[in-house]
C-alpha positions in Angstrom: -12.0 31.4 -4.9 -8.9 29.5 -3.1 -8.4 25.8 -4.1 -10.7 23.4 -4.8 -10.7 19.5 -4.3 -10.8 18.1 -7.9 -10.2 14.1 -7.0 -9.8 12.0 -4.1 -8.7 8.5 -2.8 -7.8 6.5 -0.2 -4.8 5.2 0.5 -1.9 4.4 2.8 0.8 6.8 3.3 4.5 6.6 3.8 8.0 8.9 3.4 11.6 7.5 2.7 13.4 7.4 5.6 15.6 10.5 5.4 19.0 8.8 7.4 19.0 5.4 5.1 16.6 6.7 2.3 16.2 2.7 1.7 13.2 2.2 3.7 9.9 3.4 3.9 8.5 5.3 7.1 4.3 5.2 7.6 2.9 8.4 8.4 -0.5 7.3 8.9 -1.8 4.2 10.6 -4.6 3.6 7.9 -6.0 4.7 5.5 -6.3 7.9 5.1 -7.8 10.4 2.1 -5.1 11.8 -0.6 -6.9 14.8 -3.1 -5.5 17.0 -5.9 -6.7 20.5 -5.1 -5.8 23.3 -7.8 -5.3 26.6 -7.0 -7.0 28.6 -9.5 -5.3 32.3 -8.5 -1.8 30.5 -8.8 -2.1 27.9 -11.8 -0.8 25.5 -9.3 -1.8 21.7 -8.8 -1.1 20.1 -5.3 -1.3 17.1 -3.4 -2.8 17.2 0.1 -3.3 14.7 2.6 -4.6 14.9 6.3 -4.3 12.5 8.9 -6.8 14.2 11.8 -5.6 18.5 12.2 -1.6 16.8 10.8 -0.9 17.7 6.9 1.1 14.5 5.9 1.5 15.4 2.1 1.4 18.7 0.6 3.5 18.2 -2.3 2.9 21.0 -5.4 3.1 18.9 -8.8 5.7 19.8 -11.5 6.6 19.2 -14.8 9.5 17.6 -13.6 7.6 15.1 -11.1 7.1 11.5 -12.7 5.0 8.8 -10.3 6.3 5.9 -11.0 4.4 2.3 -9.8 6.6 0.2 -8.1 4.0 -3.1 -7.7 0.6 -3.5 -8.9 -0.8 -1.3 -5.4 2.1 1.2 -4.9 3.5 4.5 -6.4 6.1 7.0 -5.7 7.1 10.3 -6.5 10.0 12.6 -5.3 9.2 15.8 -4.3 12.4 18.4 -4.3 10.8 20.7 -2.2 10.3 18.6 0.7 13.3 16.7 0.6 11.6 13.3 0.3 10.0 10.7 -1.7 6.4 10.3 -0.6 4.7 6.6 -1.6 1.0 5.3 -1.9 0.0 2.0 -0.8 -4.0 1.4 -2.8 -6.5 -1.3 -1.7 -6.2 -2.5 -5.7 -4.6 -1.6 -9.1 -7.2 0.3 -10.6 -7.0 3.1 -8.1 -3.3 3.1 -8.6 -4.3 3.7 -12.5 -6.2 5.9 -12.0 -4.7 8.2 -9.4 -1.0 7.9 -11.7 -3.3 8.7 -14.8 -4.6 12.3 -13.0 -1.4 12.5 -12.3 0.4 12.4 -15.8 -3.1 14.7 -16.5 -2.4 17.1 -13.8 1.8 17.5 -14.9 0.6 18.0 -18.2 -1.3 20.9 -17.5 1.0 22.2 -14.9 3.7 22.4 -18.1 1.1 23.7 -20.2 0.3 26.6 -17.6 4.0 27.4 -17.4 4.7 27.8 -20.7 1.6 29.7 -21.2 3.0 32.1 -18.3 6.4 32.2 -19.9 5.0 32.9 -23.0 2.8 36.2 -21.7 6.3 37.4 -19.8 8.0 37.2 -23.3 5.1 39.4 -25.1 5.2 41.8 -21.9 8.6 42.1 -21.9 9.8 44.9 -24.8 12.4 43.6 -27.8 15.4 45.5 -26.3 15.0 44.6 -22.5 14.8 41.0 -24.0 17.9 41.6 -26.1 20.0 43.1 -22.8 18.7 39.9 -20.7 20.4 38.0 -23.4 23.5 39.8 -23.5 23.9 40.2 -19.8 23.1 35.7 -19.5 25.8 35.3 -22.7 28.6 37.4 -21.3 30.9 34.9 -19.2 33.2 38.0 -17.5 30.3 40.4 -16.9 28.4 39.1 -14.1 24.4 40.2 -13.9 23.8 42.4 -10.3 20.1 43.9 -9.8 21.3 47.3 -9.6 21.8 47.1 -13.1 18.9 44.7 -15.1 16.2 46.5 -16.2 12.7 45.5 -15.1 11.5 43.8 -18.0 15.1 41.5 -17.2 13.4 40.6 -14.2 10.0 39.9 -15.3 11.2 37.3 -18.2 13.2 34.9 -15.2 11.2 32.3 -14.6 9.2 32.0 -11.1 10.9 30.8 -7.9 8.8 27.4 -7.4 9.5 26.5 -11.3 13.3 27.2 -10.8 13.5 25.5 -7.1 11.3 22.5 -8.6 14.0 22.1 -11.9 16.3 22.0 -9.5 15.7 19.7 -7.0 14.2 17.4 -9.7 18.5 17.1 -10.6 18.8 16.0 -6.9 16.5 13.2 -6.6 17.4 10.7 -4.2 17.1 7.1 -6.1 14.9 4.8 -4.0 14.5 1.4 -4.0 11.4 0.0 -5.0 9.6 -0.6 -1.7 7.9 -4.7 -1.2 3.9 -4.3 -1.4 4.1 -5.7 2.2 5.1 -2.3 3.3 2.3 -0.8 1.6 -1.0 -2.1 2.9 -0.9 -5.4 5.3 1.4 -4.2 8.0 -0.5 -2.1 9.0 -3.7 -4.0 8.2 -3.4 -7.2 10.7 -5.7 -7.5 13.1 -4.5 -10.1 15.9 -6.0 -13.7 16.4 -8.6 -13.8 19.3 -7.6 -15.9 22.6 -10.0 -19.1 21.1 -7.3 -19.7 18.6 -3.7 -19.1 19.9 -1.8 -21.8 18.3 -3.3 -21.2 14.8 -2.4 -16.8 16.0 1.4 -18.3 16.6 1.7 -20.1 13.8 0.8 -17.8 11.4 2.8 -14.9 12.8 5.9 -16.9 12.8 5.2 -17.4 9.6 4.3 -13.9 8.4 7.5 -12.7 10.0 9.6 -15.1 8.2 8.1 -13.9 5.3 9.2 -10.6 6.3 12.7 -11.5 7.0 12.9 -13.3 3.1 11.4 -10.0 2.1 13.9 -7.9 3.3 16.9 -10.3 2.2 15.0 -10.4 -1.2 15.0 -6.3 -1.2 19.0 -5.7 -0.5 19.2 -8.8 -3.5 17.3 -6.8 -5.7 18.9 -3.4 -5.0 22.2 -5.1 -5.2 21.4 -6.7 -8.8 20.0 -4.0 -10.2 23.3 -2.1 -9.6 25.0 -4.9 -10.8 22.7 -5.2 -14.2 23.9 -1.4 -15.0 27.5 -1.7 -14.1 27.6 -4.9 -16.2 25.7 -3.6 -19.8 28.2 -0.9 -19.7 30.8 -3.1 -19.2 29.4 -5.0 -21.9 28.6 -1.9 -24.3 32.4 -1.3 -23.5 33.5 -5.0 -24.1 31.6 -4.5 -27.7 33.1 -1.3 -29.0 36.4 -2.8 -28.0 36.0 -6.1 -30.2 34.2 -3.9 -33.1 37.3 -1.6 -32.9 39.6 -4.6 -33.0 37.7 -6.6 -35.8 37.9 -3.1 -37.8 41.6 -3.0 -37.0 42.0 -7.2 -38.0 40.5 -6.1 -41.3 42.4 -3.1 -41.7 46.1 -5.1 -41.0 44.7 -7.8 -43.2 44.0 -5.4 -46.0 47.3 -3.0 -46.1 49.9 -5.7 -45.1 51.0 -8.5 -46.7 51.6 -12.4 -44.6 54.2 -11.3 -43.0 54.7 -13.2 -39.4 55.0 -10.2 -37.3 51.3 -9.2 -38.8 50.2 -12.9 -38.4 51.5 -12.6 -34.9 49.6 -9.4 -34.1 46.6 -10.9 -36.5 46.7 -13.9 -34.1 46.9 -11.8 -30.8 44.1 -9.5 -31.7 42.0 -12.8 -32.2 43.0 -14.0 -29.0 42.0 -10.8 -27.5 39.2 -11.0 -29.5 38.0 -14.2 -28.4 38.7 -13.2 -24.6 36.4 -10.6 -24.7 33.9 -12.8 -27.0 34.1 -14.9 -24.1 33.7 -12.3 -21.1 30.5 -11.1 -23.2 29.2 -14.7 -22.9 29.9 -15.0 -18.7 28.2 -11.5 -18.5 25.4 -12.9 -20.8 25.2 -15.8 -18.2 25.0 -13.8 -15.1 22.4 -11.5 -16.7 19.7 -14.9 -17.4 21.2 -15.6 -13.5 20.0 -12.5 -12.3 16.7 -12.7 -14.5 16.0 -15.9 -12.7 16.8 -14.3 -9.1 14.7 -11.6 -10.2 11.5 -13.9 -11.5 12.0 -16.0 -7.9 12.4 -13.2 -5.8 8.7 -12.1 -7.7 7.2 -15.4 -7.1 8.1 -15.2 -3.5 6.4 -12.0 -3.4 3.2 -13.8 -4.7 3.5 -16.3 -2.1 3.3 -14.0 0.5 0.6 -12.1 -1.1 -1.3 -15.3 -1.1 -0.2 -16.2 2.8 -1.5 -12.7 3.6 -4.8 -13.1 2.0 -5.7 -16.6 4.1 -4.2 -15.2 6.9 -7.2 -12.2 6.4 -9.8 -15.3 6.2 -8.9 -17.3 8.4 -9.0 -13.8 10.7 -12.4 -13.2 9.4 -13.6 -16.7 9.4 -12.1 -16.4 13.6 -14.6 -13.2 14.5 -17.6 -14.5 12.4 -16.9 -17.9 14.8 -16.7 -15.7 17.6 -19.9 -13.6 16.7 -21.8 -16.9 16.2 -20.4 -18.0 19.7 -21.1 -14.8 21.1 -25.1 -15.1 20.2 -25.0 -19.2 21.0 -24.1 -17.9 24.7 -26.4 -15.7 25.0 -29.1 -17.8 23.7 -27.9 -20.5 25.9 -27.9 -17.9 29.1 -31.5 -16.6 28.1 -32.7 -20.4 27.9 -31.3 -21.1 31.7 -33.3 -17.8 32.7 -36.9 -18.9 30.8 -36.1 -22.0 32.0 -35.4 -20.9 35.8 -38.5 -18.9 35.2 -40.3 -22.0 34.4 -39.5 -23.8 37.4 -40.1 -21.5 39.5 -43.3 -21.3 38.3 -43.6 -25.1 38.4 -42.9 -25.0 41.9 -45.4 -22.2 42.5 -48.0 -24.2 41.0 -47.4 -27.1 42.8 -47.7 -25.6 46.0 -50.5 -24.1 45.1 -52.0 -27.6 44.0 -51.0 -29.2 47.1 -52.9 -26.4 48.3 -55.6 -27.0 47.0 -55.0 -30.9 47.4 -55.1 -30.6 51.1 -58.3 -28.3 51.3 -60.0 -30.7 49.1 -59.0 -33.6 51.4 -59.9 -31.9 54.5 -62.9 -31.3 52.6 -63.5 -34.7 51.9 -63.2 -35.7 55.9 -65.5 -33.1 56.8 -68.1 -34.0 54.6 -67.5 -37.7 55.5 -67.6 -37.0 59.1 -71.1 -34.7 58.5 -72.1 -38.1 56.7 -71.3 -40.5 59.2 -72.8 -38.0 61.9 -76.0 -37.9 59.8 -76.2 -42.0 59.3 -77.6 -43.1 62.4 -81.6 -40.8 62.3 -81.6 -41.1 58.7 -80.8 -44.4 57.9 -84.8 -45.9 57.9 -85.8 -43.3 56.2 -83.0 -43.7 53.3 -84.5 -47.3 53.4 -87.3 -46.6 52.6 -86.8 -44.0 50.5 -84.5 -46.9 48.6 -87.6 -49.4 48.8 -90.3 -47.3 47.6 -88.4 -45.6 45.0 
């Protein structure tokens, strides 16, 4: 039976970088076809990918996997086993939907298949070879070896990719979430043709500036993102500290009388208080700063998505001119050639009518000489002829 191809796309292909694991590394130079095969002997879903005879994903799906969509037309997922994080750039967001929906469908029935294994070990497996495996995994100073578990001990572990998948799935580098320039256009420009090389310039010193921004917008966001974390626990910190010393105002307020060492401490606490209330406020402000940063680094993405998509027109709009050129040429060029042809014709007939021009003439002198040869003897009887007629 082997495994069979149960859904395909097409998509762009790239690995984290393993020395930085910030950036992202394209394996394939377009587009190439990703499929979920399922292996039907093994209960075992996979994703393959081949760029010519070269496997650049082959990445077995776990319960532990999660693909997570990083722009509207790019997804990740960390794979344990390979030691990477593999990411898809799509030609639009519904094939990113649809390819993280089979996906979440294909994890689900990965679990569903290892539980379903686990559960037909347990019923295999008798009541007191299970009771021994629990003994022998509860007791701390008694370490298991194999010379002394049973076989039905063995049999209940769980397989080797489930265990190697649970943990690497612990070990998962964090990657940043990659720009959508990385994805698809890249790789996608086409250079401007030599008709147009200052438009060509301009628009490639534009597209790398854009690329430049992008990456200084990346490092931002990876950097505020950090920041954002750090800060809420700071700030869950800063609140249990001023709920703990509001409880402990009350508390003084209620068991003491107004005494002026509790006054003191009463007032100190609500300085304190007020400190913190304050800190809580400067984080609050940074947080709406970061938003912002966040929302303009998101409408600079935009703008480049929008640069990118005239610079494809204008590149299209550049080879249809060029096509139409191409043909206007070669009409022209077939023109000359009908009409060279014609002229040569032309010429041909001319000479042929001077030709025949100067064979009539020396017709003409012939005849006229016969005539003038012939007027002398016959010129009383053409009188005569003219009078009698």
């Amino acid at each position: 039976m082997g495994e069979q191809p149960i859904f395909s796309t097409r998509a762009h292909v790239f690995q984290i970088d393993p020395s930085t694991k910030k950036n992202w590394v394209p394996t394939s130079k377009h587009a190439v076809t990703v499929s979920y095969f399922f292996d039907s002997t093994r209960n075992v879903y996979r994703i393959i990918s081949l760029d010519g005879s070269k496997a650049i994903i082959n990445s077995t799906i776990t319960p532990n996997m999660t693909f997570t969509k990083t722009s509207h037309k790019f997804g990740q997922w960390a794979d344990s086993r390979a030691n990477t994080v593999y990411g898809l750039g799509f030609s639009s967001e519904s094939h990113l939907s649809k390819f993280a929906e089979k996906f979440a469908e294909f994890k689900e029935a990965a679990r569903l298949a290892k539980e379903k294994s686990q559960e037909k070990i347990e019923l295999t497996s008798s009541p007191s070879q299970g009771g021994a495996l629990n003994r022998n995994l509860l007791s701390v100073n008694r370490p298991l070896h194999k010379k002394e578990s049973a076989p039905g001990d063995l049999q209940s572990l769980p397989p080797p990719e489930d265990v190697n998948g649970t943990e690497g799935e612990r070990v998962r580098p964090t990657t940043p979430q990659p720009p959508e320039v990385r994805a698809e256009p890249s790789q996608n420009a086409l250079p401007f043709s030599h008709s147009s090389p200052s438009i060509s310039k301009h628009w490639e010193a534009e597209l790398a500036a854009l690329k430049g921004n992008n990456a200084k917008l990346t490092a931002a966001l990876l950097e505020s993102t950090a920041n954002v974390k750090q800060w809420k626990q700071q700030l869950a910190a800063y609140q249990e500290e001023a709920e703990r010393l509001h409880k402990r105002v009350t508390e003084l307020e209620c068991v003491s009388g107004q005494s002026t060492a509790i006054k003191s401490q009463k007032s100190e606490l609500s300085r304190t208080a007020e400190e913190l209330e304050e800190a809580l406020k400067a984080k609050e402000e940074e947080l709406e700063s970061l938003k912002a940063e966040v929302q303009s680094a998101n409408e600079f993405q935009t703008q480049r998505e929008s640069l990118l998509l005239k610079l494809q027109e204008t590149e299209l709009r550049n080879r249809m001119l060029e096509s139409r050129l191409g043909e206007l040429e070669q009409r022209l060029e077939s023109s000359l050639q009908e009409r060279q042809l014609f002229r040569s014709s032309l010429r041909s007939l001319l000479e042929l009518l001077d030709c025949k021009i100067l064979e009539l003439t020396e017709l003409r002198d012939a005849l006229a000489r016969i005539l003038e040869s012939s007027g002398g003897g016959g010129g009383g009887s053409g009188s005569t002829g003219c009078s009698s007629s």
